[in-house]
C-alpha positions in Angstrom: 50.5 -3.8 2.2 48.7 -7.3 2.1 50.0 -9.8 4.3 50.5 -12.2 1.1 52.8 -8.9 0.0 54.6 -8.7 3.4 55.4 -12.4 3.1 56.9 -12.3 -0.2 58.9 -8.7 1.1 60.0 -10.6 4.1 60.7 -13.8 2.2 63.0 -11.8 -0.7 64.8 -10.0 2.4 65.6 -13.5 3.7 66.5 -14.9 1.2 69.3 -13.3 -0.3 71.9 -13.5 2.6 72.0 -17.1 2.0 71.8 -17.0 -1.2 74.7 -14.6 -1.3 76.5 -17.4 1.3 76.2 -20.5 -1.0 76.9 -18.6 -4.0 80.5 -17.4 -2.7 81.3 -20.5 -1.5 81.2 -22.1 -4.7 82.9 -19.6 -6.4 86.1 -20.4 -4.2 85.9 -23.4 -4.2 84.8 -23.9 -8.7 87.7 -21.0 -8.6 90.0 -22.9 -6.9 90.8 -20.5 -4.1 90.9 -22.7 -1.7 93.5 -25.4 -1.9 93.1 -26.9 1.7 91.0 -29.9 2.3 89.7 -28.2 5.9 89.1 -24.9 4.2 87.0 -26.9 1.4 85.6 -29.0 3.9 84.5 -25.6 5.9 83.2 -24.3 2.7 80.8 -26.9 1.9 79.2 -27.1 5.3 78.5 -23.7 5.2 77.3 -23.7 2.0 75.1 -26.7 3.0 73.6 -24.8 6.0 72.7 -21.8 3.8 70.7 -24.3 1.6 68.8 -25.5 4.4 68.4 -21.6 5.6 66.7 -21.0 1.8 64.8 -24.9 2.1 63.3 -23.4 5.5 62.1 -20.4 4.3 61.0 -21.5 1.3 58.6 -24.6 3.5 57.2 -21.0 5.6 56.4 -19.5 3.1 54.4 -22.6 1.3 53.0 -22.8 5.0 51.6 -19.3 5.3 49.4 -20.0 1.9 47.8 -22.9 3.8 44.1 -22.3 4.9 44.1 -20.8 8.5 43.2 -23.7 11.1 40.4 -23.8 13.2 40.1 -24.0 16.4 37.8 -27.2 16.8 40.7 -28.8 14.3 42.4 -30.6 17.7 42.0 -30.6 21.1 44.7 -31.3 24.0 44.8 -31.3 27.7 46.7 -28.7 28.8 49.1 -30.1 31.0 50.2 -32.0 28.4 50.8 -28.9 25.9 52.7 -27.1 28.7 54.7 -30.4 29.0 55.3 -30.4 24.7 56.0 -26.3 25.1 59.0 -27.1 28.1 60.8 -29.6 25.9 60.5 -27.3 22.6 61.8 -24.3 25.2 64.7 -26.8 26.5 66.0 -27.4 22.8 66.1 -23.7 22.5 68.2 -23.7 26.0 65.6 -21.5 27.8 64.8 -23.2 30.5 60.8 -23.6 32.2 60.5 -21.9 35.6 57.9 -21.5 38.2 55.6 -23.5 36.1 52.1 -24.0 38.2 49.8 -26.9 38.1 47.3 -26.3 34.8 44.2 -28.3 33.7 41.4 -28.3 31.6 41.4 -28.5 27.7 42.6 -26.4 25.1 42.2 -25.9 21.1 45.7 -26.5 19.2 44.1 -26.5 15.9 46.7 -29.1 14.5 49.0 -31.9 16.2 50.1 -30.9 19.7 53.5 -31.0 18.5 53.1 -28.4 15.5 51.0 -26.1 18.6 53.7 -26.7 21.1 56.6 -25.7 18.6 54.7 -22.3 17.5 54.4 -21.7 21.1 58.0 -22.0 21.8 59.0 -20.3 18.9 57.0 -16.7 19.9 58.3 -17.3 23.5 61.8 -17.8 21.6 61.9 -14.3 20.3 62.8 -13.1 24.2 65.9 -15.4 24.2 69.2 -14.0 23.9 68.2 -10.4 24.8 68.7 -10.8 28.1 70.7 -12.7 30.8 68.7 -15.2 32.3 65.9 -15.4 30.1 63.5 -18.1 31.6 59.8 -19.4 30.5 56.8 -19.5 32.8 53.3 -21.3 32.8 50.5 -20.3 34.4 46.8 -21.0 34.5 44.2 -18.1 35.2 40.6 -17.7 35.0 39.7 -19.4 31.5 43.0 -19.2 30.3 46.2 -21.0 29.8 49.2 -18.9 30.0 52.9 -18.8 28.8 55.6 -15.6 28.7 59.4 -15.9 28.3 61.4 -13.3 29.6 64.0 -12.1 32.6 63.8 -14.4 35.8 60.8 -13.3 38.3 60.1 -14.8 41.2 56.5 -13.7 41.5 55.9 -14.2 37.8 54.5 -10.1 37.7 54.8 -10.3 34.1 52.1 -12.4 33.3 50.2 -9.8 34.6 50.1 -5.9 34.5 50.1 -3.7 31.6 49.9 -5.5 28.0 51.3 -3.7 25.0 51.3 -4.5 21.4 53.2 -7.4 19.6 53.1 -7.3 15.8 54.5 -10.2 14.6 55.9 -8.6 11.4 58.6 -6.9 13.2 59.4 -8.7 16.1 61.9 -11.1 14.3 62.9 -11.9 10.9 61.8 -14.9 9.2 58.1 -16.2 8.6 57.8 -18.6 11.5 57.2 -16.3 13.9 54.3 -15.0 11.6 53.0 -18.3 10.9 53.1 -19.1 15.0 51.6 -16.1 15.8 48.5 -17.0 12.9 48.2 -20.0 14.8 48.1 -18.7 18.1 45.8 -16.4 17.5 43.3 -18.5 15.0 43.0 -20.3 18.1 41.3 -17.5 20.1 44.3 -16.9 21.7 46.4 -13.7 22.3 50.0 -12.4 21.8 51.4 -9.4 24.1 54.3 -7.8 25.1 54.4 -7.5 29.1 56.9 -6.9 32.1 57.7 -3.6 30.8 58.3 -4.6 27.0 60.8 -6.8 29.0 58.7 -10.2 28.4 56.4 -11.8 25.2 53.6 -13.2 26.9 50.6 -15.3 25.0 47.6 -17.2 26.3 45.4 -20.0 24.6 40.9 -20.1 26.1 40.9 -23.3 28.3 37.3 -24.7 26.9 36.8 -27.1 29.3 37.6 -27.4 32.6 38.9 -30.4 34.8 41.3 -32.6 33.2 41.2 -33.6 29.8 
């Protein structure tokens, strides 16, 4: 299968929950099922957050037919991109921990803010699967590292054993496909560490010192 085929699997899979959502919703309330103002107000908000569901996945999927960036497309300092990654983490409620000092320059291939939020979202994927799910930064040897997973004081899982991540079945949804395109048009890699435990990912610092 194609990944233009996956996307449109993925993007009929997605869609019809929603879809199914809104559509009942109006049948109660066209069908007059539901005579309370609170129930009708209830009603329409959910139906309103099922169209934005179907808007979302509709703008990911017009996003993954866009040309792949390149990696010359933007540059950013790196302590600046971990900075943009904490606060997309923090809106997520996972919080940043044991985050050491990091330099140099690094490729986002777009606006820092579009690089920071594809970050967060592949680091998001660990959230919620475990208690105490935190993020970590780290910069190694021509490298600037993220991972998201359980609390560890010696930040191990940025290191060890790296297994596979494919993007298509690690959440549902596109944007963790189209993150994961980014990352990785970047020069960058996606892994699972820490035991399966953690999702780890790195962007190539390509120059060193500040930026």
């Amino acid at each position: 299968m194609t990944d233009a085929e996956r996307v449109l699997s993925v993007l009929i899979h997605d869609l019809r929950t929603p879809l199914g959502v809104a559509h009942g919703y109006l049948r109660l309330i066209r069908g007059g099922k539901l005579t309370a103002a609170d129930e009708r107000d209830k009603a329409l908000a959910s139906t309103q957050e099922a169209l934005t569901r179907i808007s979302r996945l509709c703008q990911d999927a017009s996003g993954f037919l866009e040309d792949t960036p390149g990696a010359a497309a933007g540059r950013a300092s790196a302590t600046e991109l971990a900075g943009r990654v904490g606060t997309a983490l923090a809106d997520r409620g996972i919080p940043v921990d044991g985050q050491s000092a990091v330099g140099g320059v690094v490729g986002v291939g777009t606006s820092i803010d579009r690089a920071a939020d594809a970050i967060a979202t592949l680091l998001a994927i660990r959230a919620g699967r475990s208690a105490g799910v935190v993020a970590m930064v780290q910069e190694t040897p021509g490298e600037l590292r993220f991972a998201c997973g359980p609390a560890d004081a010696n930040h191990t899982v940025l290191n060890g054993v790296e297994q596979p991540f494919d993007p298509w079945r690690a959440a549902p949804g596109l944007s963790v496909v189209l993150a994961h395109r980014l990352v990785t048009a970047l020069g960058g890699r996606v892994w699972m560490a820490g035991d399966g435990l953690a999702l780890a990912l790195s962007l190539p610092i390509m120059e060193s010192g500040n930026a």
